[in-house]
C-alpha positions in Angstrom: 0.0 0.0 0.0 1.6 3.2 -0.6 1.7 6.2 2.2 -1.0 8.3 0.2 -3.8 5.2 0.5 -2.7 4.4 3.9 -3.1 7.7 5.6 -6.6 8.3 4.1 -7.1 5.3 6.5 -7.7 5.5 10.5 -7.0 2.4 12.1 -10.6 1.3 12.0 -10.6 1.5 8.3 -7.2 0.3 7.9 -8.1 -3.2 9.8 -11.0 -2.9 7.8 -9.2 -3.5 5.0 -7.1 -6.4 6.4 -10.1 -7.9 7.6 -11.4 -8.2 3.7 -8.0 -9.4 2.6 -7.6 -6.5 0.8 -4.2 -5.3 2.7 -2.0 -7.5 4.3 -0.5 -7.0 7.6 2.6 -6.9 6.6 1.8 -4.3 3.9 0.9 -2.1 6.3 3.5 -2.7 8.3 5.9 -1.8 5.6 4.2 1.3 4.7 4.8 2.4 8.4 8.6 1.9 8.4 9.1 3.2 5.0 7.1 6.2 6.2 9.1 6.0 9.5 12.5 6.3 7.8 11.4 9.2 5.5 10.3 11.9 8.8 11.6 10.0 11.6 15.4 11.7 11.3 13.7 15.3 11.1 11.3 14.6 14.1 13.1 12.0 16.1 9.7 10.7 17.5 10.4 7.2 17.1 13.6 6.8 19.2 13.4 2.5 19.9 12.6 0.7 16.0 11.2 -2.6 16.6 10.9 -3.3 13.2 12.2 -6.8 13.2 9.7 -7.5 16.5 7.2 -5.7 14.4 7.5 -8.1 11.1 7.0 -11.1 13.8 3.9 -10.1 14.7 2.5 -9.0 11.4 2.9 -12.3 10.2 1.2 -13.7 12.9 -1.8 -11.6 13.3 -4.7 -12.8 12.2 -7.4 -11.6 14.4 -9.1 -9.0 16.6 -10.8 -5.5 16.5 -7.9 -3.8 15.0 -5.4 -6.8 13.5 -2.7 -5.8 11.6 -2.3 -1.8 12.0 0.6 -0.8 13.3 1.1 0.6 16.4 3.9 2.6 18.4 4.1 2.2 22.2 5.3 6.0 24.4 8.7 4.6 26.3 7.3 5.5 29.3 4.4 3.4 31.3 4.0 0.2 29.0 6.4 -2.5 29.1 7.1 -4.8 25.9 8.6 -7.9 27.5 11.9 -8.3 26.6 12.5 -4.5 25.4 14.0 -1.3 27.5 11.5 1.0 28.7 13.7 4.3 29.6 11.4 6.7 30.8 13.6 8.9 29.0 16.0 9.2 30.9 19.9 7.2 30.9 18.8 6.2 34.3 17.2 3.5 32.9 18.6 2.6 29.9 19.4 -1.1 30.7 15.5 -1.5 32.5 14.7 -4.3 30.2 11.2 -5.5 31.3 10.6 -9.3 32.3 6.8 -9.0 30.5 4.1 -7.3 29.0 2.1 -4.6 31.0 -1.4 -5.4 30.8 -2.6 -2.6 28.2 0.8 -4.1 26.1 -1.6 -7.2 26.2 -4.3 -6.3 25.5 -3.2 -4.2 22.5 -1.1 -7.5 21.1 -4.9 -9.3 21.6 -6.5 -6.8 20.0 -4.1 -7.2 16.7 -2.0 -3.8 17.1 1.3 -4.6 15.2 3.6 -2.9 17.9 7.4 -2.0 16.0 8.8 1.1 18.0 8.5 3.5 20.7 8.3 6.6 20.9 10.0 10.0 21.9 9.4 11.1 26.1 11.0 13.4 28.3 12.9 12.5 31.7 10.4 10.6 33.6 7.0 12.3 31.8 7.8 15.2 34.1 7.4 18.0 31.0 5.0 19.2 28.5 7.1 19.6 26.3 9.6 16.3 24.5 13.6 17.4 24.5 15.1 14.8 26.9 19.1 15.0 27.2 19.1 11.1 26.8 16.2 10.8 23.7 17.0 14.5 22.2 14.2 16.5 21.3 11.5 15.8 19.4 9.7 18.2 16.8 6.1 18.8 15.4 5.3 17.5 12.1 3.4 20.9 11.4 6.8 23.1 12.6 9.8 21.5 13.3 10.7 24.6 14.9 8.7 24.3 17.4 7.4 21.0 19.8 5.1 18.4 19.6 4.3 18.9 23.7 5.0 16.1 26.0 5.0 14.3 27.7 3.4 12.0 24.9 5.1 14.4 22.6 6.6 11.1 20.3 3.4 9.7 19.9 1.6 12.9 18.9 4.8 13.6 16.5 4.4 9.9 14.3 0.7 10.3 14.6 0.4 13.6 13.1 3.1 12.8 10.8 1.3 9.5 9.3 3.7 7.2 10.5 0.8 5.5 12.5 -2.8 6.1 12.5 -3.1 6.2 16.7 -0.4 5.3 18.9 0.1 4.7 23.3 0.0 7.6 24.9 -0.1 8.3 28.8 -1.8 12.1 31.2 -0.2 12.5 34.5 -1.0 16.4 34.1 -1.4 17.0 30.7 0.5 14.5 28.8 -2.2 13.0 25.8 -3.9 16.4 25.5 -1.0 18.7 25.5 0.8 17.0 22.8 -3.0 16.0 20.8 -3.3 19.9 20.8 -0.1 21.0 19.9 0.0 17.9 16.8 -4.0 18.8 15.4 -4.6 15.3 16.9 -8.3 13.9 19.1 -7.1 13.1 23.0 -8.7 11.7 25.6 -7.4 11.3 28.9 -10.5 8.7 30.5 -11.6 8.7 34.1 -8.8 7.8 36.9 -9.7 4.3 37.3 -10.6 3.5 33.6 -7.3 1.7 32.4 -5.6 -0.2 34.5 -1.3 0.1 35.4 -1.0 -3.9 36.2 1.5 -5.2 36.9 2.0 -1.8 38.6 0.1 0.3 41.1 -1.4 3.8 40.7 0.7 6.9 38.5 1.5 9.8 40.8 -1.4 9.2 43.4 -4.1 8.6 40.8 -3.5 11.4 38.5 -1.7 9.5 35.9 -4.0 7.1 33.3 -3.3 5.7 29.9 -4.7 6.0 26.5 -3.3 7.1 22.8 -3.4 10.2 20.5 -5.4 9.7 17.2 -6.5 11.2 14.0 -10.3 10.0 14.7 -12.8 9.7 16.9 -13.7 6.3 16.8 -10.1 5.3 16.9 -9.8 6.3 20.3 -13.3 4.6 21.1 -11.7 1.5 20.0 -8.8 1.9 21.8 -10.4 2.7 25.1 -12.7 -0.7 24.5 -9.7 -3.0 24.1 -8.0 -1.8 27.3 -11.1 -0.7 29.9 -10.7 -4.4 31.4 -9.9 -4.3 35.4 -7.0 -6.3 36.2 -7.1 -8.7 39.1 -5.3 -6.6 42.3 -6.2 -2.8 41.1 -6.4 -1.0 43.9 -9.5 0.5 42.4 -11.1 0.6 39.0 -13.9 1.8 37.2 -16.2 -1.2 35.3 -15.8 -1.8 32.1 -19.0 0.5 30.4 -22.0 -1.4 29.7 -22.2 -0.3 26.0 -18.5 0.0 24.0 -17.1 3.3 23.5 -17.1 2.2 19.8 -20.9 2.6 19.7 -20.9 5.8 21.3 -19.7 7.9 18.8 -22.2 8.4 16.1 -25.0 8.4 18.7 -26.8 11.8 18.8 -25.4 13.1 22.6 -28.9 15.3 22.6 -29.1 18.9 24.0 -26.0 19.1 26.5 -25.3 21.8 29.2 -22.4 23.0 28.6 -20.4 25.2 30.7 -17.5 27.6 29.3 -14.4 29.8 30.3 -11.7 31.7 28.8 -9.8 31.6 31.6 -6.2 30.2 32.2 -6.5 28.5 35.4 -3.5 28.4 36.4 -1.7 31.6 34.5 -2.8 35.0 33.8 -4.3 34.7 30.3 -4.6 32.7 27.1 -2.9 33.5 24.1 -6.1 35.3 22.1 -5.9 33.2 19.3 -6.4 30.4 22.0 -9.7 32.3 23.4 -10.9 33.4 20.5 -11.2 29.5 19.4 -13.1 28.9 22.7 -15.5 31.4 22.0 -16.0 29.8 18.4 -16.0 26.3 20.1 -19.0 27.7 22.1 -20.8 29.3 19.4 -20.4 25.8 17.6 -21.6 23.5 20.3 -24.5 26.5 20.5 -25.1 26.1 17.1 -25.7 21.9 17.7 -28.4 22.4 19.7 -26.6 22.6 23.4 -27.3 25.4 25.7 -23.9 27.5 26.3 -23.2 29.7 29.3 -19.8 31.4 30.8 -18.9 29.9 33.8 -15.9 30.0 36.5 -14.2 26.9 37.5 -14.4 26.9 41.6 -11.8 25.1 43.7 -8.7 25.9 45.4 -6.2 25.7 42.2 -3.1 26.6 44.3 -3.5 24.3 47.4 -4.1 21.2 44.7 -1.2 22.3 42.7 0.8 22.7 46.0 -0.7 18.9 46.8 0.3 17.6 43.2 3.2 18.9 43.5 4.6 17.3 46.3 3.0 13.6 45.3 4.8 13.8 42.0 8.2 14.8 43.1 7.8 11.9 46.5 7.1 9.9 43.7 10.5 10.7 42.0 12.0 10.0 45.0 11.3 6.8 45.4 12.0 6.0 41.9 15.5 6.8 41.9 15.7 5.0 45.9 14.6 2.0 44.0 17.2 2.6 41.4 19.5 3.2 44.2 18.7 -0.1 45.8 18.9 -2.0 42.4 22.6 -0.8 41.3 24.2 -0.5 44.8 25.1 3.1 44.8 23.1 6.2 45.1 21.7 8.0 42.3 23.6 11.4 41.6 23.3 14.9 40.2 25.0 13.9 36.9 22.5 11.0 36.6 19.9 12.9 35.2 18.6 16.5 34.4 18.8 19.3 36.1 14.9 20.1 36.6 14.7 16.4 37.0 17.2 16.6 40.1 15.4 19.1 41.7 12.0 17.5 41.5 14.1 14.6 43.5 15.8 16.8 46.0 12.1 18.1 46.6 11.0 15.0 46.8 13.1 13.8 49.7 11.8 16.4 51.8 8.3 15.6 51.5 7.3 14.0 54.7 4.7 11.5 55.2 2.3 14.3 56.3 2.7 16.5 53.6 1.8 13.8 51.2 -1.3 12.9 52.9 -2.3 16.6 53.5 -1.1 17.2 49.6 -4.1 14.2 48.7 -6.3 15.8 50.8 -5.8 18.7 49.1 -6.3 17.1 45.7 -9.7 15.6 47.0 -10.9 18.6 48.6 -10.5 20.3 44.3 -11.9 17.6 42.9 -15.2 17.0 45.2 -15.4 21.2 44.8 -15.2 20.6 40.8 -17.4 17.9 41.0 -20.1 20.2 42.1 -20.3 22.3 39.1 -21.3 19.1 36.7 -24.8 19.0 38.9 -25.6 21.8 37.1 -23.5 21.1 34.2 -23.2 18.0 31.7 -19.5 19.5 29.8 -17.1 22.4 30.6 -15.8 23.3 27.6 -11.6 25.5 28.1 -8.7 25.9 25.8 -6.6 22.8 26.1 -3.2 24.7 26.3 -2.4 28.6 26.9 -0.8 29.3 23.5 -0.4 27.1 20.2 2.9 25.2 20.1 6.4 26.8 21.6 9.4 26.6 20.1 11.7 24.0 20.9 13.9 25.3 24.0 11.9 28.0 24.9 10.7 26.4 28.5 14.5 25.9 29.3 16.5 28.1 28.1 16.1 30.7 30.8 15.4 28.4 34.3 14.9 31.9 36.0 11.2 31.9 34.0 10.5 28.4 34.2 7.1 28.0 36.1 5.8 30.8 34.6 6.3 29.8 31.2 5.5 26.2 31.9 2.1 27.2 33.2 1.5 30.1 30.4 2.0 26.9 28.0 -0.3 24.1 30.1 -2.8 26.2 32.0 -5.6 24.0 32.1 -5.1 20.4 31.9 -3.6 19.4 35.4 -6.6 20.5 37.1 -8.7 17.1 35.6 -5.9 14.5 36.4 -6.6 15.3 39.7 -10.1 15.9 40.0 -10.1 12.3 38.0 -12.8 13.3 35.2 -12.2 12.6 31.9 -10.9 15.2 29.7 -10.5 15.0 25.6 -9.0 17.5 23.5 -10.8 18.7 20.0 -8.7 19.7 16.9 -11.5 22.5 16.0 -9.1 25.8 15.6 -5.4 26.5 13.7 -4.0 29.7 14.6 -3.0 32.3 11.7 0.2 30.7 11.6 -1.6 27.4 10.8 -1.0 25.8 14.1 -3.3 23.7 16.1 -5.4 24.9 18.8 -6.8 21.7 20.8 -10.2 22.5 22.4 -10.3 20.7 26.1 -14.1 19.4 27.0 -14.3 17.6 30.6 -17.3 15.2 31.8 -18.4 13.9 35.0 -16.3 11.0 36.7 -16.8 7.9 34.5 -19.0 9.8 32.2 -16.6 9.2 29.0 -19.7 8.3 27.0 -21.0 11.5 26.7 -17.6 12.6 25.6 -17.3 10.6 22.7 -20.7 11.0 21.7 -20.2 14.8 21.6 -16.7 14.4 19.9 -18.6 12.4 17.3 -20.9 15.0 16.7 -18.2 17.8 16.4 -16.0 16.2 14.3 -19.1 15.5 11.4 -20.0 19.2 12.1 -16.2 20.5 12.0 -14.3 18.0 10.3 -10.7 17.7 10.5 -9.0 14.4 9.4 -8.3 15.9 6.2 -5.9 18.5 7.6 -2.8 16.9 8.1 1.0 18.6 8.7 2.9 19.5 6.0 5.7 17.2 6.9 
C-alpha cells in the first residue's frame, strides 16, 4: 500500500481492510517503516525501532478488533517484555522489562502490530519532548517548534502519518497537550478506567493511559480494548455497559455545557487560543446545546501545592529503588537538572505532607465535581498558546514556572479531580498551528464525551488536515 492510500485510513478503516484481505498485515507494516524512515530523522519521535519485533507479529496476526495496523508504544508506562522502557532518561537505559504490562496485552490481543517507541522526556515530568538522553522531538506541522510532551513522540508519528493512533499516557497534561499542539483527538479517561497492572497507581491517581489519534472512533476502540480491570487494582472503574465504539455516532442530545476563557492556572490565554473557545462555544451553541460562561471553583493553588509534592515523592522513590537496584546512590550527573530538583524536593516531603497534599487534591476535585450538577460539559482551551518553540521552556530556568504554566494552564486540574478530559482539533492559529479545544465530563461519564466528539467532528471536520511534513 503506498503512504498516500494508507493515511486516508484511521485504524478502524485500515483493519477494515485487512479484515477483507484487501491489505496484508505486513503491507501495512511496511508502509509504516518506510514512512518512519522518511520523517523520523527530522522529528526523532520514534527513538526504539522494533521493526524486526514488528514483522514477527505481522505475520502472525490474524485476528481482533484492530489486526494488523501498526502501532507505536510512548517509552514511558508500558512495558514490551523483553525491550528497554527508559522513561527517557539514561537512568534507565538497561531497564529491560521481564513482560508485557497489561494494556501491552491487550493491544497485542487486540491485533496492534507494535514496531517502535516513541520520543518522552525524563520521567513524563514536562509538557514539552527534549530529553538530554532521547533529544528532542519536533512537530510534524513546525519543526521549529514542539510536539508537547510528555506523549510528545506519539503525537509527532501520529500527526506525521507514520501511525494512525499510537500509546499515549496524562499525569498532568501529557495525551492532550501534545493532541493539541499535533491537530490530533485526545482523551485522557476517568482515573480508574485503564488499569497500570503489573503496577500500582501513577503519581497518586493522576496519571492514566490511552493514545493520541486522527479520529474519533479510533480512540473509542482503543479505550474498549483496554477498559478491562486487572485482578489486584487498587480500584477501577467497570468496564461500560455499551462500547465506546458505539458511542460515537449516537446523537449526545441537547447538553449543558459550561464555558471559560480563563487560564487557570496563569494570567491569560494566548487570544488566538480564546478566541477558538469562543468559536467552540458558538459551535456546540449552534448543535443544539445550551452554552453559558462559567468560572471553575476550587482551590487551584492548594491542589497544585498537593500535586506537586506527590509527583516529586514519587521521584524519590524512583531513583531509591534505582539506588537499591545498582548498589550506589543516584547522583546529580544521573539525570537532568529540573529532574534533580523535582528529586531533592522529593526527599523532603514527609509522610504528612503527602497525605495533606491528597487531601488537598480531594478537597479540588469534590469542589469541581459540584459544578457538573448543574452542568453536563465544561468546555476551556486545552493549552495557553499554540505550540512553543523548541527550548523555549529551558532556556532561561529563572522563567520556568511561569512559562510552563503560560504553556499548560488548564489540563492538570482534571488528572486530579479524576474526570475525563479530551482535547478537540477545532481551531489553527493564523500561523496554521493547532489549537486543541479541552471538553471535561463527570467522573466515569466518557460516554458523553465521545458521543459529543462524534458530533463535532461531522460538524467541523478535521481528518483531512494533516501537517505539512
Amino acid at each position: 500500500m503506498k503512504f498516500e492510500e494508507y493515511r486516508q485510513h484511521d485504524a478502524v478503516a485500515l483493519a477494515g481492510l485487512v479484515a477483507k484481505g484487501e491489505v496484508s498485515a505486513g503491507e501495512l507494516l511496511e508502509t509504516a517503516v518506510e514512512r518512519m524512515a522518511q520523517v523520523n530523522p527530522a522529528l526523532n519521535a520514534v527513538t526504539l525501532d522494533l521493526t524486526d519485533f514488528g514483522r514477527a507479529e505481522a505475520g502472525a496476526k490474524s485476528s481482533g478488533p484492530l489486526a494488523g495496523v501498526p502501532f507505536l508504544l510512548k517509552d514511558l508506562g508500558a512495558l514490551l517484555g523483553g525491550t528497554v522502557t527508559s522513561s527517557g532518561s539514561a537512568l534507565l537505559k538497561d531497564n529491560v522489562a521481564a513482560a508485557d504490562s497489561a494494556i501491552t496485552k491487550a493491544y497485542r490481543d487486540a491485533g496492534l502490530v507494535i514496531f517502535g517507541k516513541t520520543n518522552t522526556p525524563e520521567f513524563g515530568l514536562m509538557p514539552i519532548t527534549e530529553s538530554t538522553f532521547l533529544g528532542p522531538c519536533r512537530n510534524p506541522w513546525d519543526v521549529s517548534r514542539t510536539p508537547g510532551g510528555s506523549s510528545g513522540g506519539a503525537a509527532s508519528a501520529v500527526a506525521a502519518g507514520i501511525v494512525p493512533a499510537a500509546h499515549a499516557s496524562d499525569g498532568g497534561g501529557s495525551i492532550r497537550t501534545p493532541a493539541s499542539a499535533c491537530g490530533l483527538f485526545g482523551m485522557k479517561p476517568s482515573r480508574g478506567r485503564v488499569s497500570f497492572a503489573p503496577l500500582g497507581e501513577g503519581w497518586g491517581g493522576a496519571s492514566i493511559q490511552h493514545a493520541v489519534t486522527r479520529s474519533v472512533r479510533d480512540s473509542a476502540v482503543l479505550l474498549d480494548i483496554v477498559c478491562q480491570p486487572q485482578v489486584g487494582d487498587p480500584y477501577f472503574l467497570a468496564a461500560p455497559s455499551r462500547p465506546y465504539a458505539q458511542e460515537v455516532g449516537r446523537a449526545p442530545g441537547s447538553l449543558r455545557i459550561g464555558f471559560t476563557t480563563a487560564a487557570l492556572a496563569s494570567d491569560a490565554l494566548d487570544p488566538e487560543c480564546a478566541a477558538a473557545v469562543l468559536d467552540a462555544a458558538k459551535l456546540c451553541a449552534s448543535l443544539g446545546h445550551t452554552v453559558e460562561e462559567v468560572t471553575l471553583p476550587g482551590d487551584l493553588a492548594a491542589m497544585q501545592q498537593g500535586a506537586g509534592d506527590v509527583i516529586a515523592a514519587s521521584i524519590a522513590s524512583i531513583f531509591d529503588t534505582e539506588a537499591e537496584r545498582r548498589g550506589r546512590p543516584v547522583t546529580e550527573d544521573d539525570v537532568e537538572v529540573l529532574t534533580w530538583g523535582m528529586y531533592r524536593r522529593g526527599t523532603g516531603v514527609s509522610g504528612s505532607s503527602y497525605v495533606r497534599g491528597l487531601a488537598a487534591i480531594h478537597a479540588y476535585g469534590r469542589a469541581v465535581a459540584a459544578m457538573f450538577e448543574t452542568y453536563d460539559v465544561v468546555l476551556l482551551s486545552t493549552l495557553g498558546s499554540p505550540a512553543i518553540p523548541i527550548g523555549h521552556l529551558t532556556e532561561d530556568l529563572r522563567q520556568f514556572s511561569e512559562r510552563l504554566f503560560a504553556f499548560m494552564p488548564n489540563t492538570q486540574a482534571f488528572n486530579n479531580t479524576g474526570q475525563p478530559a479530551m482535547t478537540v482539533p477545532l481551531a489553527w492559529s493564523k500561523g496554521d498551528l493547532p489549537i486543541g479545544l479541552q471538553f471535561v465530563g463527570r467522573m466515569g461519564d466518557e460516554a458523553t464525551l465521545f458521543r459529543l466528539a462524534g458530533q463535532l467532528e461531522t460538524a467541523q471536520p478535521w481528518f483531512d488536515r494533516v501537517a505539512p511534513l
